[in-house]
C-alpha positions, 0 to 999 in steps of 0.5 A, spaced: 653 710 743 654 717 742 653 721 735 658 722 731 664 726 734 669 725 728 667 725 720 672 723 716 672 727 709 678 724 705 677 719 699 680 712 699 687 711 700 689 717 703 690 713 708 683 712 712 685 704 714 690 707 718 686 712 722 680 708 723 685 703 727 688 711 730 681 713 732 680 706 736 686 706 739 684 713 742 678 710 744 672 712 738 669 706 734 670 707 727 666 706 721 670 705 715 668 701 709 672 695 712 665 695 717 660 695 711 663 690 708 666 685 714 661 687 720 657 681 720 651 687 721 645 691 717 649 697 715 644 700 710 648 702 704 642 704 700 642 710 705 649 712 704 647 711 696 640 716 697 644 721 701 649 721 695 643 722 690 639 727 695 643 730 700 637 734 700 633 730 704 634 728 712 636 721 714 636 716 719 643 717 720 643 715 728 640 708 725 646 707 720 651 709 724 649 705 730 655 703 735 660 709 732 662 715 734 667 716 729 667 714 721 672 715 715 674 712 708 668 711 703 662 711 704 662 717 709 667 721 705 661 722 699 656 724 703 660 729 709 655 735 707 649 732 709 652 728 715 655 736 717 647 737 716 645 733 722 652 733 726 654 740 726 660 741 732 663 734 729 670 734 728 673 733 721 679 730 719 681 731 712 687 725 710 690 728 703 697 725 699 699 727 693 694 726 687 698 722 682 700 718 688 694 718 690 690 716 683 697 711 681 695 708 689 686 706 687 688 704 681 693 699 682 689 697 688 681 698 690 679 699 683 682 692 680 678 690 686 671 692 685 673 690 677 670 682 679 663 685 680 658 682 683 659 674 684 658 670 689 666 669 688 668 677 689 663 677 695 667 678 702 666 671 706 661 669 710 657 675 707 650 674 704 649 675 698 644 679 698 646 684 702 652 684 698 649 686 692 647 693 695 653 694 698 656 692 690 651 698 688 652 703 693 660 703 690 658 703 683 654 710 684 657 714 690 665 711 690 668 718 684 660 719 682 661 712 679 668 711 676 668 704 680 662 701 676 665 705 669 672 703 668 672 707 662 670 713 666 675 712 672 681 711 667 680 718 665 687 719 670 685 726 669 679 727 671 679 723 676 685 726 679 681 733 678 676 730 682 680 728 688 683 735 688 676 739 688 674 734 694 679 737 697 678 744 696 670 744 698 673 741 704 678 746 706 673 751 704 666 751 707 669 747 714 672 752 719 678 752 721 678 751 727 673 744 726 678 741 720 684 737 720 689 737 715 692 730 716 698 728 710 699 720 708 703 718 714 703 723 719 702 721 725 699 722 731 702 728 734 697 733 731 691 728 730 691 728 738 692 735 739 686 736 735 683 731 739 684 733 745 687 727 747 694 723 749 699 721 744 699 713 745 706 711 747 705 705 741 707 707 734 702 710 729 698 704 725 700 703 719 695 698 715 693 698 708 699 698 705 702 696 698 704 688 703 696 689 706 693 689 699 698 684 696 697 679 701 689 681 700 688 680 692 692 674 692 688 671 697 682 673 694 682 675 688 688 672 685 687 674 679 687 681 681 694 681 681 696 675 677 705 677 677 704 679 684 708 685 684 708 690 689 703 696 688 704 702 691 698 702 696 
């Protein structure tokens, strides 16, 4: 596999799932946090976490992002300026929606989530356990500098809204225009494929991950993530 064409810079629940499916349809292989924690393979998230804390320092990153050509979400939005070190041609995408939507979206959904810890019951099926627990470690230190290992940190809606906005602005101020792509929540494939050189599939633009997806998941493995059920603006 060739080496990272495609960096994703945006956070979480911008949404990163729907192009992760977009990018594959457009024929890249796509690492998201979906293949850290459902690939079945070694995905080294001690790297990623080390990255985070010293981006200084080279990294292996042909090994951990073996079989991939693109990736986005987390844990790749929290390490784009040492991954820009080792892939300096590659095109970044930047998925951006409105803060508070944005905040109001993690809150209701990844963050309940990563709130049942680590146990052999929060753990997805069929993955070791062990494995489990770094990936678990990896979250808690890099995800919003460790907002999902410290509740009471995330629940500064404020801060965490700052945050989100500041990733933004280093982006857009220290990528090149011509390497950057701005993508709003649902904008579909017209300027991602310009951008991409490449053909608008005749198939509508993914749409996964949303307030249904992240329903039907929570009740299915966390139950009492959500225990109303009521729908979550995803």
């Amino acid at each position: 596999m060739a080496p990272l064409q495609i960096i994703g810079a945006g956070f979480g629940r911008t949404g990163t799932d729907s192009l992760r499916n977009a990018l594959n349809q457009l024929g890249y292989s796509t690492h998201h946090m979906y293949a850290m924690a459902h690939g079945g393979d070694e995905r080294y998230p001690e790297v990623f976490q080390e990255a985070y804390e010293h981006p200084e320092r080279d990294y292996d990153w042909e090994k951990v992002y073996d079989g991939f050509d693109a990736a986005v979400d987390w844990p790749t939005a929290a390490v784009v300026e040492p991954l820009l070190k080792k892939y300096p041609n590659a095109k970044i995408i930047l998925t951006v929606r409105d803060p508070d939507d944005w905040y109001r979206s993690v809150k209701n959904t990844i963050f309940r989530m990563s709130q049942k810890g680590f146990s052999a019951e929060s753990a997805p099926p069929g993955i070791d356990l062990a494995y489990y627990k770094r990936l678990v470690s990896m979250i808690h230190t890099l995800v919003l500098d460790g907002a999902f290992g410290n509740p009471e940190k995330f629940l500064d809606e404020e801060a965490m809204k700052a945050k989100f906005v500041a990733h933004n602005k280093w982006v857009q101020e220290h990528i090149p225009a011509d390497q950057l792509l701005v993508m709003q929540l649902g904008e579909g494939w017209d300027r991602l494929c310009q951008f991409l050189g490449k053909s608008v599939p005749d198939t509508p633009y993914p749409n996964t991950n949303s307030s249904k997806d992240i329903n039907k998941m929570a009740k299915e493995l966390f139950e009492d993530v959500n225990p109303k059920g009521e729908d979550v603006k995803a």
